[in-house]
N, CA, C and O atoms as CSV, one atom per row, in Angstrom:
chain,resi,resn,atom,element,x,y,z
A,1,UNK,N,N,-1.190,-19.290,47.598
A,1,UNK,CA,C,-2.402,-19.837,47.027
A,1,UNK,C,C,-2.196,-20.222,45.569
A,1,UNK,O,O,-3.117,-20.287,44.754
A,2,UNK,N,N,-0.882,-20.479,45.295
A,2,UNK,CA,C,-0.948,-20.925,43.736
A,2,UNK,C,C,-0.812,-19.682,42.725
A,2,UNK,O,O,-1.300,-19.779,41.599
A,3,UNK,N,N,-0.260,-18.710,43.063
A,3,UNK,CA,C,0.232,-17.660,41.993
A,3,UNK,C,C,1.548,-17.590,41.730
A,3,UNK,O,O,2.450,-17.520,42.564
A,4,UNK,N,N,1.648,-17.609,40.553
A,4,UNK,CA,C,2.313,-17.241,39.721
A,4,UNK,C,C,3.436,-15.577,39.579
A,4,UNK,O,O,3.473,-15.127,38.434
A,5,UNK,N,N,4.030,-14.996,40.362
A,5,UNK,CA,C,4.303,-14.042,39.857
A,5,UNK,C,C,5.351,-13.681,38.741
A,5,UNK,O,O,6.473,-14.134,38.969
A,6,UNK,N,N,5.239,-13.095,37.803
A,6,UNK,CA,C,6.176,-13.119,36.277
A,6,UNK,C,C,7.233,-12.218,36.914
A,6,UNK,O,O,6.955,-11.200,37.548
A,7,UNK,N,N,8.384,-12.644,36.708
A,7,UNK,CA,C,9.796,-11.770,36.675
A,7,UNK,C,C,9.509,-10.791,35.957
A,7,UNK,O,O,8.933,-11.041,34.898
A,8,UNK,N,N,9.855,-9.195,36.342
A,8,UNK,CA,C,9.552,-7.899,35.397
A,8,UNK,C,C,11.016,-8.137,34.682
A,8,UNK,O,O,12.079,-8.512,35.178
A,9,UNK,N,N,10.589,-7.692,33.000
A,9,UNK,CA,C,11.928,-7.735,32.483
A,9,UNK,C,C,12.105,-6.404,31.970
A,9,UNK,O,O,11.342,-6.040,31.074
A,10,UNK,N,N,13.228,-5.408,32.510
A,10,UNK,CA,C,13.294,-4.529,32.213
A,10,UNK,C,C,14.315,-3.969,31.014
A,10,UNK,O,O,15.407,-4.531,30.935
A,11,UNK,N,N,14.092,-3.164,30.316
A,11,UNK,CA,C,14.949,-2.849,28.905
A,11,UNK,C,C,15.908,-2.036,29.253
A,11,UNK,O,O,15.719,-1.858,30.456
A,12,UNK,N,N,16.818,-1.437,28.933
A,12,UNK,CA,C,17.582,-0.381,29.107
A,12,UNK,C,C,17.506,0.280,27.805
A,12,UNK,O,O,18.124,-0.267,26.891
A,13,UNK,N,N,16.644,1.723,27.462
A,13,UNK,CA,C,16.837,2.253,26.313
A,13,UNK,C,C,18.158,2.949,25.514
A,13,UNK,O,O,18.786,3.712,26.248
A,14,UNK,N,N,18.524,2.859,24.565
A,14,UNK,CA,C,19.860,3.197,24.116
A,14,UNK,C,C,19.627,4.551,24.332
A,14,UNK,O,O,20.325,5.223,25.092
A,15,UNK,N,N,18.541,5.050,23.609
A,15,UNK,CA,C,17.436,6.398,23.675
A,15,UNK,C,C,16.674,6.830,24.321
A,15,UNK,O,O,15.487,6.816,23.995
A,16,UNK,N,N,17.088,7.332,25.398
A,16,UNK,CA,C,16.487,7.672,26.605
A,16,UNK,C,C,15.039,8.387,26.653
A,16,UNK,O,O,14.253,8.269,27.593
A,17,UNK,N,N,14.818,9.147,25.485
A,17,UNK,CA,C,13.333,10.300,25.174
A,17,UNK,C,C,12.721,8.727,24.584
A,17,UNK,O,O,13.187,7.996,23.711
A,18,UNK,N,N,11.212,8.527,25.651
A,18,UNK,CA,C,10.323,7.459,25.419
A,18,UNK,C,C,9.985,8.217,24.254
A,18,UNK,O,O,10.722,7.724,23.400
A,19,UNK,N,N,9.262,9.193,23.657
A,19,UNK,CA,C,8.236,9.831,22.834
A,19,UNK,C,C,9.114,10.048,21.639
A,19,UNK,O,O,8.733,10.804,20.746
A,20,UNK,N,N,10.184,9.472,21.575
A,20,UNK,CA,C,11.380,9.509,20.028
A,20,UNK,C,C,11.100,7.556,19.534
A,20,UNK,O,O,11.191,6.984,18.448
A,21,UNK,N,N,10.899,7.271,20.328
A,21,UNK,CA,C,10.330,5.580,19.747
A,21,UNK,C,C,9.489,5.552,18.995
A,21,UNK,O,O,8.737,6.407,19.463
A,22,UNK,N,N,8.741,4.963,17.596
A,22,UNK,CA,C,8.030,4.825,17.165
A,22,UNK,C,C,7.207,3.442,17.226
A,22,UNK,O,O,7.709,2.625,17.998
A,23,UNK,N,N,6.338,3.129,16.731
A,23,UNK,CA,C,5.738,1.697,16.571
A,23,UNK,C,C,6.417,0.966,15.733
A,23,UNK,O,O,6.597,1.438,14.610
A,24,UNK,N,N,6.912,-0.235,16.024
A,24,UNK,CA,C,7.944,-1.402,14.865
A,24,UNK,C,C,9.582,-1.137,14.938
A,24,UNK,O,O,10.445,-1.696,14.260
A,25,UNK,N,N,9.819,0.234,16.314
A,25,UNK,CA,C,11.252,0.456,16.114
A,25,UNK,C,C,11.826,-0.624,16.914
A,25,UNK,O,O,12.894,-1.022,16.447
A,26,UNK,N,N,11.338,-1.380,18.263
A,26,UNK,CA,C,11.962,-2.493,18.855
A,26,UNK,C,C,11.589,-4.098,17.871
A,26,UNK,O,O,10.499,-4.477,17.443
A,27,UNK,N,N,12.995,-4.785,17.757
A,27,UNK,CA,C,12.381,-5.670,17.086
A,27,UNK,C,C,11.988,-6.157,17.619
A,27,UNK,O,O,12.201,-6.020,18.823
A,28,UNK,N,N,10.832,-7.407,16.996
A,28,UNK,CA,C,9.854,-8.245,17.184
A,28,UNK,C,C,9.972,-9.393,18.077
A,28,UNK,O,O,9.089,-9.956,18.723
A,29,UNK,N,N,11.683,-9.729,17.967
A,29,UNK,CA,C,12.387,-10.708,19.112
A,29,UNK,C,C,12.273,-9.966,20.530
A,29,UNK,O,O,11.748,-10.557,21.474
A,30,UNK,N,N,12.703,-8.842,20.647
A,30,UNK,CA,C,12.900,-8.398,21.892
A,30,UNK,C,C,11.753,-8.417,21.925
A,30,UNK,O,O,11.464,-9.613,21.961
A,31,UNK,N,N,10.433,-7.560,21.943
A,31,UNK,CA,C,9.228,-7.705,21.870
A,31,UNK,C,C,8.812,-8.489,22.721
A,31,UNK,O,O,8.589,-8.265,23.910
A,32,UNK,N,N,8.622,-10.028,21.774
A,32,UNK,CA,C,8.208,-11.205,22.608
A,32,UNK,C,C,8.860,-11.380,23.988
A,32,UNK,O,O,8.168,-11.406,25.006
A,33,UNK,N,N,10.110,-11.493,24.011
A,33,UNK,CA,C,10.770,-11.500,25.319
A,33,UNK,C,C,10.548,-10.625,26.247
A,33,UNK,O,O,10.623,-11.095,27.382
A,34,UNK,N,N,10.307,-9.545,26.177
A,34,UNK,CA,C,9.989,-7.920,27.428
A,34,UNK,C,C,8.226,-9.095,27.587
A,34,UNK,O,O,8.086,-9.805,28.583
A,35,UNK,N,N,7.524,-9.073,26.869
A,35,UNK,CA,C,5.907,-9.303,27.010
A,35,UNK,C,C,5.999,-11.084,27.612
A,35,UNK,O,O,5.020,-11.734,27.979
A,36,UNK,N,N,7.119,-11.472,27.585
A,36,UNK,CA,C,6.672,-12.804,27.944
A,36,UNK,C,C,6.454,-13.760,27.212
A,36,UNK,O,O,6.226,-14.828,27.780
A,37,UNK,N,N,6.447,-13.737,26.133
A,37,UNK,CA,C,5.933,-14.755,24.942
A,37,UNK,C,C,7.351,-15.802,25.236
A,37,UNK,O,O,7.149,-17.002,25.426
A,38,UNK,N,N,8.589,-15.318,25.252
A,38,UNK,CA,C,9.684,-16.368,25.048
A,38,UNK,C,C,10.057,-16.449,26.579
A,38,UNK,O,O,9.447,-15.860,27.471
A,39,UNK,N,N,10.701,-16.930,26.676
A,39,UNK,CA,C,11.674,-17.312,28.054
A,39,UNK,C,C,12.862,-16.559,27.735
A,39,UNK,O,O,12.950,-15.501,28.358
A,40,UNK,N,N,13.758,-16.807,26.968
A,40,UNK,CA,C,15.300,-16.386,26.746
A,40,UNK,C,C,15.691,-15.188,26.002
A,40,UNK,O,O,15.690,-15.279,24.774
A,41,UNK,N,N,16.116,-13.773,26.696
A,41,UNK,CA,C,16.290,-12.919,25.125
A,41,UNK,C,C,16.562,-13.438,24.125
A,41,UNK,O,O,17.222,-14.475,24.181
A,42,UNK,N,N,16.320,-13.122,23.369
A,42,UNK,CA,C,17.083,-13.118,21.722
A,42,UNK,C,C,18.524,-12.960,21.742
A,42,UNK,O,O,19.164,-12.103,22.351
A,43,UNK,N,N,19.121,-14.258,20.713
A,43,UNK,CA,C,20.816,-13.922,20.576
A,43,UNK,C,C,20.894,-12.829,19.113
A,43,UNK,O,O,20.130,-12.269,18.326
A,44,UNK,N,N,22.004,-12.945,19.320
A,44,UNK,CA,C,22.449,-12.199,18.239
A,44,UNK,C,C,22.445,-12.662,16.731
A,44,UNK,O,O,22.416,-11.999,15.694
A,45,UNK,N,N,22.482,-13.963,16.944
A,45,UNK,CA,C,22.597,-14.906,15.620
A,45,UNK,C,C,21.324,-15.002,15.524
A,45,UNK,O,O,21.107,-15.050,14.313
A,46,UNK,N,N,20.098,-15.073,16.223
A,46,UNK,CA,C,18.838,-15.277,15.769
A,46,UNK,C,C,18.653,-13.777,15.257
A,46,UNK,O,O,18.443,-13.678,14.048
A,47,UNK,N,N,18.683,-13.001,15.741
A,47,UNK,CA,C,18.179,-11.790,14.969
A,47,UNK,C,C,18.567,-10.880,13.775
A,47,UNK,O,O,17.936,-9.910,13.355
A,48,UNK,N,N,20.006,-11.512,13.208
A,48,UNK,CA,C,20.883,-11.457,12.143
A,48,UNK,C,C,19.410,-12.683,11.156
A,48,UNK,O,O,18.367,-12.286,10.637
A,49,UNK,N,N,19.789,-13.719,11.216
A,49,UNK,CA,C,19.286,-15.202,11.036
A,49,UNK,C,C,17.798,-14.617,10.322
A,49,UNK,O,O,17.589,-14.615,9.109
A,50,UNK,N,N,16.727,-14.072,11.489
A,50,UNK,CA,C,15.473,-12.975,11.140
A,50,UNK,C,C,15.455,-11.867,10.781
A,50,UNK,O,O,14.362,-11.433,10.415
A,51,UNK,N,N,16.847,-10.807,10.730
A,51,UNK,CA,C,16.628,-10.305,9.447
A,51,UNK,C,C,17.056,-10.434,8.179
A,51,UNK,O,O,16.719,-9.636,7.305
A,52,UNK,N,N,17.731,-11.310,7.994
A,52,UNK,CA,C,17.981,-11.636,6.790
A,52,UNK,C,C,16.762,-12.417,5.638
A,52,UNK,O,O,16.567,-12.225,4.438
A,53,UNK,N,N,16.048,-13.418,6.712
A,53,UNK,CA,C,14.829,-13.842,6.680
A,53,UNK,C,C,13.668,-12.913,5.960
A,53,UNK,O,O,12.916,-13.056,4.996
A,54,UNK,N,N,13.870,-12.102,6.734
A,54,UNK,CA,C,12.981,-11.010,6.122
A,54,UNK,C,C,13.081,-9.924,5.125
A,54,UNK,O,O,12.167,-9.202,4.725
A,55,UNK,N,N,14.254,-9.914,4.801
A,55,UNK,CA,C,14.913,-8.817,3.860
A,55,UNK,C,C,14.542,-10.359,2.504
A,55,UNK,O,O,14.046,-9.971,1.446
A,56,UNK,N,N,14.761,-11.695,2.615
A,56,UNK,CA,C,14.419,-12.423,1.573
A,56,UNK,C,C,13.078,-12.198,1.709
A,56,UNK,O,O,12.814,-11.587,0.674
A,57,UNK,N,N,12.558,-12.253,2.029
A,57,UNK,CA,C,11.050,-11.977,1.817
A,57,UNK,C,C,10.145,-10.789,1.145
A,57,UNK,O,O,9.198,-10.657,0.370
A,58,UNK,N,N,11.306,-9.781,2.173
A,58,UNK,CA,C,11.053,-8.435,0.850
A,58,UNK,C,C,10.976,-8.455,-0.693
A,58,UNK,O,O,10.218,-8.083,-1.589
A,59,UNK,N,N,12.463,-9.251,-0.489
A,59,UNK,CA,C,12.916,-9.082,-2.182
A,59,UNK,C,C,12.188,-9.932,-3.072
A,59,UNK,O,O,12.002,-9.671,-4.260
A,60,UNK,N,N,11.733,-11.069,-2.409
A,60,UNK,CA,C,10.388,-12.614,-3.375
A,60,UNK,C,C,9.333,-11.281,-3.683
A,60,UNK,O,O,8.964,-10.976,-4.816
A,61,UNK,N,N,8.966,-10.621,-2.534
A,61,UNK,CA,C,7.625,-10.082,-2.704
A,61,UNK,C,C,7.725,-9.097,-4.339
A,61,UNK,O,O,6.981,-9.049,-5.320
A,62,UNK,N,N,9.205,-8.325,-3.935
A,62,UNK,CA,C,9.525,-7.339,-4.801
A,62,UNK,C,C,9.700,-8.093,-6.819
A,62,UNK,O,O,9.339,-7.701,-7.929
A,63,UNK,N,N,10.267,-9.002,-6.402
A,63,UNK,CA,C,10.323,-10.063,-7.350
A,63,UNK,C,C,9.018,-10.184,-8.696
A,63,UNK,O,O,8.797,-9.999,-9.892
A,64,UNK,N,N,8.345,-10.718,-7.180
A,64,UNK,CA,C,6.565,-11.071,-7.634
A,64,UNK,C,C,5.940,-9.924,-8.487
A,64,UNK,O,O,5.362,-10.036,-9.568
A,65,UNK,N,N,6.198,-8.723,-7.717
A,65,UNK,CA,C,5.509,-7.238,-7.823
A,65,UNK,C,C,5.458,-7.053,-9.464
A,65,UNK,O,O,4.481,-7.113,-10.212
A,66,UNK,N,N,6.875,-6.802,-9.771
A,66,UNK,CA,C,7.978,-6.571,-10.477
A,66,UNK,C,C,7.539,-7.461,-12.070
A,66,UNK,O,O,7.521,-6.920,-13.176
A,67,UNK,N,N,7.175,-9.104,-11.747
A,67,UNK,CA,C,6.481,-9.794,-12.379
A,67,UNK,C,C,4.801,-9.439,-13.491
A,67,UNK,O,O,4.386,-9.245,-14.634
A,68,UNK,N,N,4.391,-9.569,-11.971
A,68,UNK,CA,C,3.057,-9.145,-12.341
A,68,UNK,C,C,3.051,-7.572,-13.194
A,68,UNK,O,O,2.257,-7.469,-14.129
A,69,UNK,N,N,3.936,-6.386,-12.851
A,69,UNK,CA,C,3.748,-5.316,-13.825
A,69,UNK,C,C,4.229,-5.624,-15.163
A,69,UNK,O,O,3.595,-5.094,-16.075
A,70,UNK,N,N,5.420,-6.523,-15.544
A,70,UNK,CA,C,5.877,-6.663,-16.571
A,70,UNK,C,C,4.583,-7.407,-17.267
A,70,UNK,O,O,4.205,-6.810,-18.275
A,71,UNK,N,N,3.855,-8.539,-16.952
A,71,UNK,CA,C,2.590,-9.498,-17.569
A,71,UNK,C,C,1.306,-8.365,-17.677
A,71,UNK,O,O,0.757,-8.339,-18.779
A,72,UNK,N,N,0.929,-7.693,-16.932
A,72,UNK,CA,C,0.002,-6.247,-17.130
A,72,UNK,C,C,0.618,-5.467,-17.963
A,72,UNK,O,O,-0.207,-5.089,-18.795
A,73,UNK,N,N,1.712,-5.005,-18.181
A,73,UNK,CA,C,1.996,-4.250,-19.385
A,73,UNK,C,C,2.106,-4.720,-20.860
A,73,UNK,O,O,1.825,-4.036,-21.844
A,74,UNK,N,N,2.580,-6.050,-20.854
A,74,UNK,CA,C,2.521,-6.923,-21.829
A,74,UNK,C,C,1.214,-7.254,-22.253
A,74,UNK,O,O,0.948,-7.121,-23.448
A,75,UNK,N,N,0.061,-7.806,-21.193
A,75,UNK,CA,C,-1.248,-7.824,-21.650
A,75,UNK,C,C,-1.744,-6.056,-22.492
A,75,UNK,O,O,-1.820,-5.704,-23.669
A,76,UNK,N,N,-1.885,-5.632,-21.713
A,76,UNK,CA,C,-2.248,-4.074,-22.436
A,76,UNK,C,C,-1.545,-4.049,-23.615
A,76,UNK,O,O,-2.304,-3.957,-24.580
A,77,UNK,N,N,-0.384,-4.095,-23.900
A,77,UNK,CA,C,0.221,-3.862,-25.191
A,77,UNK,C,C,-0.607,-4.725,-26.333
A,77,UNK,O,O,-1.154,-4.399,-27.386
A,78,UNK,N,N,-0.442,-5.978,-25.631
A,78,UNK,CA,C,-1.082,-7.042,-26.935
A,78,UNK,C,C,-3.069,-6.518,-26.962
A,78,UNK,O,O,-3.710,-7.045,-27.871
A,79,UNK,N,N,-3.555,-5.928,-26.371
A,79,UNK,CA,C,-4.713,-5.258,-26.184
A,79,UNK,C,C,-5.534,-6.573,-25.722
A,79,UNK,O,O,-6.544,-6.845,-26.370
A,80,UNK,N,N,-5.226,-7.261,-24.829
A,80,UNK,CA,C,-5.671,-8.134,-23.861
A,80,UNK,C,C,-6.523,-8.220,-22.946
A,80,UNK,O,O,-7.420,-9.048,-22.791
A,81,UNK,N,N,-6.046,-6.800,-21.955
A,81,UNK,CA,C,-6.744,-6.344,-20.916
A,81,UNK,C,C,-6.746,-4.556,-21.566
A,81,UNK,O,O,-6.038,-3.834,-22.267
A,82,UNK,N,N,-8.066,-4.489,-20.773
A,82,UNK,CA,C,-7.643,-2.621,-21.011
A,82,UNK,C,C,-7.234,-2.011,-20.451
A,82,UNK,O,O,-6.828,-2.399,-19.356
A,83,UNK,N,N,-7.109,-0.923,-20.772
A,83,UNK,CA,C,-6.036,0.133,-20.367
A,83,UNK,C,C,-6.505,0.504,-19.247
A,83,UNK,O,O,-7.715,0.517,-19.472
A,84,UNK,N,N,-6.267,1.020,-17.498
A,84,UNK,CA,C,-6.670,1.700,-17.199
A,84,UNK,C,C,-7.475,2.879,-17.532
A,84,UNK,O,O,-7.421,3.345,-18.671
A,85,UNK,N,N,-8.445,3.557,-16.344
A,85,UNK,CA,C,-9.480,4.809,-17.678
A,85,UNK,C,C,-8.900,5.866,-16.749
A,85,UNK,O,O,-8.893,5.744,-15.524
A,86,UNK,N,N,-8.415,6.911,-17.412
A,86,UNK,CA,C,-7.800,7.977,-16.375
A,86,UNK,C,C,-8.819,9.144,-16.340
A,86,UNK,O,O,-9.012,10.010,-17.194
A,87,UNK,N,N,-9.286,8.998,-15.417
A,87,UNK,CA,C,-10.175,10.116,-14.977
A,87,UNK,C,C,-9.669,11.386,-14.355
A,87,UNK,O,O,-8.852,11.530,-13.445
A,88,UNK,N,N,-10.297,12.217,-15.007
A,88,UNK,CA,C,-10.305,13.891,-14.965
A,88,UNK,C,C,-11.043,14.569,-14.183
A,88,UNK,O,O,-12.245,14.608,-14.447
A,89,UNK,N,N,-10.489,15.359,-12.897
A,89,UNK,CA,C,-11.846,15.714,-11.861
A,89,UNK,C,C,-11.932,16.745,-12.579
A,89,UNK,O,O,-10.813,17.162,-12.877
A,90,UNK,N,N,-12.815,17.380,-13.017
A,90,UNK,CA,C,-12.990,18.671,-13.218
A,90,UNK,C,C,-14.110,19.130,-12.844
A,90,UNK,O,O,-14.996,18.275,-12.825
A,91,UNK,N,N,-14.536,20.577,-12.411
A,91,UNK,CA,C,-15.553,21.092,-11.381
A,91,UNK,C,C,-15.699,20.649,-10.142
A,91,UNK,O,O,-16.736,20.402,-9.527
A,92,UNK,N,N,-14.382,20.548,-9.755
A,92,UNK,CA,C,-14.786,20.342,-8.334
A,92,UNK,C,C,-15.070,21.472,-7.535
A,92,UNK,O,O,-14.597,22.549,-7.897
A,93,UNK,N,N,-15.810,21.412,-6.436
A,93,UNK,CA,C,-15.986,22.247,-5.461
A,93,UNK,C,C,-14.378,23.058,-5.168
A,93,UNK,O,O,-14.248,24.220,-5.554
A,94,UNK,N,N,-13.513,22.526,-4.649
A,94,UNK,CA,C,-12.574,23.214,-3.888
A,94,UNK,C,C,-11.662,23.485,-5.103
A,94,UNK,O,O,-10.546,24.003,-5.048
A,95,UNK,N,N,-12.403,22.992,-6.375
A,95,UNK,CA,C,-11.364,24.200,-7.554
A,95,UNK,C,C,-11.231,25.478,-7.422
A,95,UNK,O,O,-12.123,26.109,-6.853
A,96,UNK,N,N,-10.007,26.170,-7.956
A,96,UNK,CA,C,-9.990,27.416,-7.923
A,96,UNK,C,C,-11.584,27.976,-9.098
A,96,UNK,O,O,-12.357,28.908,-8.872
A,97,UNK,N,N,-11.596,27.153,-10.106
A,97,UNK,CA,C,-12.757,27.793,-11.117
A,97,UNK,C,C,-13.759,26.390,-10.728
A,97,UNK,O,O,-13.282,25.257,-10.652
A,98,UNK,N,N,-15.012,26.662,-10.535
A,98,UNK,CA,C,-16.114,25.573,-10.670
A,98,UNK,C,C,-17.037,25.998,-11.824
A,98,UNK,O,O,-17.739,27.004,-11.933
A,99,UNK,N,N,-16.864,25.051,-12.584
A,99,UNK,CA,C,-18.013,25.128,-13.981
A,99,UNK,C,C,-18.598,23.965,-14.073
A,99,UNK,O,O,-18.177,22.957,-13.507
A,100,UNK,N,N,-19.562,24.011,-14.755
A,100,UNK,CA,C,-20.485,22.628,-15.097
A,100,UNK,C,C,-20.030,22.815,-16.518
A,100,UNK,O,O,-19.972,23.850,-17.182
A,101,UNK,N,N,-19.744,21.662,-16.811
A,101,UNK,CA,C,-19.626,21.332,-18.480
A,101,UNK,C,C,-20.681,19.950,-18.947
A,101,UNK,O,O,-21.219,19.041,-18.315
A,102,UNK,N,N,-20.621,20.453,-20.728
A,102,UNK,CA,C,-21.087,19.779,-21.045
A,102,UNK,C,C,-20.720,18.309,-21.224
A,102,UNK,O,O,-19.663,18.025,-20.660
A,103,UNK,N,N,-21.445,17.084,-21.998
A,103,UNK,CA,C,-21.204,16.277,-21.816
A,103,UNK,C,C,-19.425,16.245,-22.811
A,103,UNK,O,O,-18.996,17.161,-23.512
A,104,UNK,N,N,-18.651,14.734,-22.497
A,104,UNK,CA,C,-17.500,15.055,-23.108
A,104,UNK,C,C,-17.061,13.412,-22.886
A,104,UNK,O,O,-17.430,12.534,-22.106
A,105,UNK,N,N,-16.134,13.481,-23.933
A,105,UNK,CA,C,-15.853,11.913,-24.427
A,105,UNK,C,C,-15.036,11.556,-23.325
A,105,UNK,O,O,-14.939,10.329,-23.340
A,106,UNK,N,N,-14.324,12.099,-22.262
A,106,UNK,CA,C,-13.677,11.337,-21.337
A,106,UNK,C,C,-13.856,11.508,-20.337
A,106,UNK,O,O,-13.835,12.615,-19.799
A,107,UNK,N,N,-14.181,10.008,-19.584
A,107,UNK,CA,C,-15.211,10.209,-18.363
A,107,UNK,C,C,-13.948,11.712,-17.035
A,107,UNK,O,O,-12.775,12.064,-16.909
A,108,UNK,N,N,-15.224,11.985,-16.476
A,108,UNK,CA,C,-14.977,12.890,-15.518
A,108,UNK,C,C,-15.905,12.277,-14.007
A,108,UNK,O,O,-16.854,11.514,-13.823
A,109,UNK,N,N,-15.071,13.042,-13.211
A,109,UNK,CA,C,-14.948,12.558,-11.838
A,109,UNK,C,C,-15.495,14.277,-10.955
A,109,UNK,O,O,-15.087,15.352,-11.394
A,110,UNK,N,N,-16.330,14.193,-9.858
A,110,UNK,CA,C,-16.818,15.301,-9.568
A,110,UNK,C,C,-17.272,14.645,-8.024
A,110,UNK,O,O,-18.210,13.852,-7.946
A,111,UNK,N,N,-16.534,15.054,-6.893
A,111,UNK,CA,C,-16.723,14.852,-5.991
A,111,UNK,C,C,-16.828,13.537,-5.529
A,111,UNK,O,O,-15.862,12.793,-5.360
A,112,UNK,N,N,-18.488,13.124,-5.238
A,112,UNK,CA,C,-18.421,11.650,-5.108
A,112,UNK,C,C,-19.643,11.125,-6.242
A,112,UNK,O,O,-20.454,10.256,-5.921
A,113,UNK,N,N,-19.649,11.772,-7.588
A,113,UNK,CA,C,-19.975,11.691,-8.605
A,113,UNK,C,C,-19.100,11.508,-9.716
A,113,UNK,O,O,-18.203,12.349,-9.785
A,114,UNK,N,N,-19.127,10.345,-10.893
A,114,UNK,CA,C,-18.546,9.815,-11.785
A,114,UNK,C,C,-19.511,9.717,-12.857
A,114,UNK,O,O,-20.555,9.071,-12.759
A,115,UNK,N,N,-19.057,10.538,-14.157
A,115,UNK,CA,C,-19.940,10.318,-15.383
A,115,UNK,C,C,-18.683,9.498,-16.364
A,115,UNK,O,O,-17.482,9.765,-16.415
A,116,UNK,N,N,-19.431,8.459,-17.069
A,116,UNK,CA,C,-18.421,7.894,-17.992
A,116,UNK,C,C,-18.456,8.955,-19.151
A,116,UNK,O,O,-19.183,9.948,-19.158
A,117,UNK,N,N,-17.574,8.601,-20.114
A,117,UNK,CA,C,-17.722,9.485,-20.941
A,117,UNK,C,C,-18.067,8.956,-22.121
A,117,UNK,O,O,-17.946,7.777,-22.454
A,118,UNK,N,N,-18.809,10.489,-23.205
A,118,UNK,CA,C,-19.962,10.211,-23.815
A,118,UNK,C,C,-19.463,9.330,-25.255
A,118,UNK,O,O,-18.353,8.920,-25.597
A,119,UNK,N,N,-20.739,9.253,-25.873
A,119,UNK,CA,C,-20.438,8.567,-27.565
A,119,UNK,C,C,-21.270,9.527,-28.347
A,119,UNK,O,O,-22.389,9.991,-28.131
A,120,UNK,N,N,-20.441,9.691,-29.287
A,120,UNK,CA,C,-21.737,10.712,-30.416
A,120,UNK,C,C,-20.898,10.149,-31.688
A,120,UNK,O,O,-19.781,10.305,-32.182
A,121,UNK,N,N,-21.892,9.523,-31.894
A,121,UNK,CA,C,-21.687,9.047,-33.901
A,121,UNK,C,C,-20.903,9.912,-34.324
A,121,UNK,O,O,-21.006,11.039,-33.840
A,122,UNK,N,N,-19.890,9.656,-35.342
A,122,UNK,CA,C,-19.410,10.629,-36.591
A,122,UNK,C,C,-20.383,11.028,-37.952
A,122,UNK,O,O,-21.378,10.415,-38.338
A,123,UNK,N,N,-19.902,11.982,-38.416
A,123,UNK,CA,C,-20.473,12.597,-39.560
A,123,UNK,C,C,-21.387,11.663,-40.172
A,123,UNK,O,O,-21.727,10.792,-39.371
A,124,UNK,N,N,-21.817,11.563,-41.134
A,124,UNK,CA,C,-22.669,10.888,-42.164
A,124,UNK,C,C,-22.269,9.967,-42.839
A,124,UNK,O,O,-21.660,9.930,-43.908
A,125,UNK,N,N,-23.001,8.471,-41.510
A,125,UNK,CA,C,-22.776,7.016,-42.304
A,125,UNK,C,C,-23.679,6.153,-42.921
A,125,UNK,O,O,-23.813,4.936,-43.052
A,126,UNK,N,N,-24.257,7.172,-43.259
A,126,UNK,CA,C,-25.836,6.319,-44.036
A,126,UNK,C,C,-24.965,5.570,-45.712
A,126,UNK,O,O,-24.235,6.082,-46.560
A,127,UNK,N,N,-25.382,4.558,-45.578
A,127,UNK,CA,C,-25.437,4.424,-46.835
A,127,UNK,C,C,-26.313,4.230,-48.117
A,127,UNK,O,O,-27.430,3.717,-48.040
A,128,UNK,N,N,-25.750,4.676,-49.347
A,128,UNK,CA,C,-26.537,4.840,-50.492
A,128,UNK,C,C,-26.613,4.107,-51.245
A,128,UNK,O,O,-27.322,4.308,-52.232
């Protein structure tokens, strides 16, 4: 009646324990080929060919990365952009000590509560 049945393509594992495989350990060539996507296994030269492909791709990305921290550190230096604000959890619940403190010039972090931190004028700027 017009069906189709797909040839089963079966693998031979090098590694016989299924539950020692992880997700991403078969490459992506074989992959397609076991599921049907290609017709022809994968040669050897294509999958040399794709990873090399991809190891350049790593390294552009790493490149880029690498870029962008050097231009963020350079901005911050020249006081461009600001600094990250490094927040301090303190009083948390699952501290060994929980205290409430008072207010304090650098913001603090408390569960799923965030106080920035405070401003209080200096000494005496009135002028005479």
């Amino acid at each position: 009646s017009g069906q189709t049945i797909r040839a089963k393509r079966i693998v031979e594992a090098t590694n016989p324990k299924e539950y020692e495989y992880q997700e991403g350990s078969i490459p992506s060539e074989w992959d397609a080929w076991i599921r049907g996507r290609k017709k022809e296994p994968p040669t050897i030269e294509e999958l040399l060919k794709n990873e090399r492909y991809r190891d350049d791709i790593k390294a552009r990305a790493k490149e880029v990365a690498d870029r962008e921290m050097a231009l963020r550190v350079e901005e911050q230096e020249e006081g461009l952009v600001a600094r990250p604000a490094q927040v301090q959890i303190k009083g948390h619940a699952s501290a060994r000590r929980f205290e409430l403190t008072g207010p304090s010039e650098d913001p603090t972090s408390t569960a799923n509560t965030f106080e920035p931190g405070s401003w209080k004028p200096s000494g005496d700027n009135t002028k005479s």
